[in-house]
Phi, psi and omega in degrees: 000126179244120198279099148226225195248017179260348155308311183299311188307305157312294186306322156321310221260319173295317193294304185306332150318284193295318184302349179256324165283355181273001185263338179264338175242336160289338157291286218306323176297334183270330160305313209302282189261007164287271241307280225285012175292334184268020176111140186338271194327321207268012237239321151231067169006056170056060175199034174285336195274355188269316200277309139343273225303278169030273177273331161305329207283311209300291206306311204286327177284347160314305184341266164338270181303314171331270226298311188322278183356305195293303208292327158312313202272317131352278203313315189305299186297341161260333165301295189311325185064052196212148192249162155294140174283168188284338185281351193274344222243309189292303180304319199276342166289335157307317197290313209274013152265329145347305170286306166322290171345287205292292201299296166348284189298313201282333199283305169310294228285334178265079172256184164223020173244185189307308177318307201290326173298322154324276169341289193319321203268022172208042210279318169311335176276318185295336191263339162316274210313321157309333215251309164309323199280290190329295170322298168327303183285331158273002127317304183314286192277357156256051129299305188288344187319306190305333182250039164208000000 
């Protein structure tokens, strides 16, 4: 292995990954059982729009850094002259829909429009149903870990 900069870039690309998911998923977990048992409200204690900002920054760099991943671990998987099994390209697609979910919810429940105050009058069940996907989705990928 040779520490050069399409290394660092990699290496850059995982962190930044998992840190946007634990700040998307360390909210939910943190609304989910402190915040929302006193309620919708208390849930971003008059910090929603801090908590927006947040969570867009979170979702675009998942985004973002996801598609890098793929395409190294792709590229990586054609250097090898070796394929992904079909069950690796099904699993990542579950995941990244999974992952919509999650940004979505997380995206609604901090909103300011009428749709989002819907959401708000059910935040406990929307932030379970995150929080479940969230679970899902780290099953997911270390399952996908396994197959490069």
């Amino acid at each position: 292995m040779e520490i050069d900069g399409a290394y660092v870039l990699q290496i850059a690309s995982r962190v930044l990954h998992i840190v946007s998911a634990m700040i998307l998923v360390g909210g939910l977990f943190f609304m989910r059982t402190i915040l929302s048992p006193a309620g919708a409200d208390a849930c971003y204690a008059g910090r929603r729009e801090v908590w927006a900002k947040w969570a867009g920054i979170a979702s675009a760099v998942l985004l973002a850094t996801g598609f890098y991943n793929l395409m190294l671990i792709i590229g990586q998987a054609k250097a090898d002259e070796s394929k992904l099994p079909a069950a690796y390209h099904m699993l990542f697609g579950a995941k990244f829909l999974l992952a919509l979910l999650v940004m979505f919810l997380v995206a609604i429940l901090a909103g300011k429009t009428s749709a989002a105050e819907r959401f708000r009058d059910q935040m406990r069940k929307w932030l379970n149903i995150a929080w479940l996907a969230a679970i899902v989705i780290v099953v997911i990928a270390a399952v996908l870990r396994t197959f490069h």
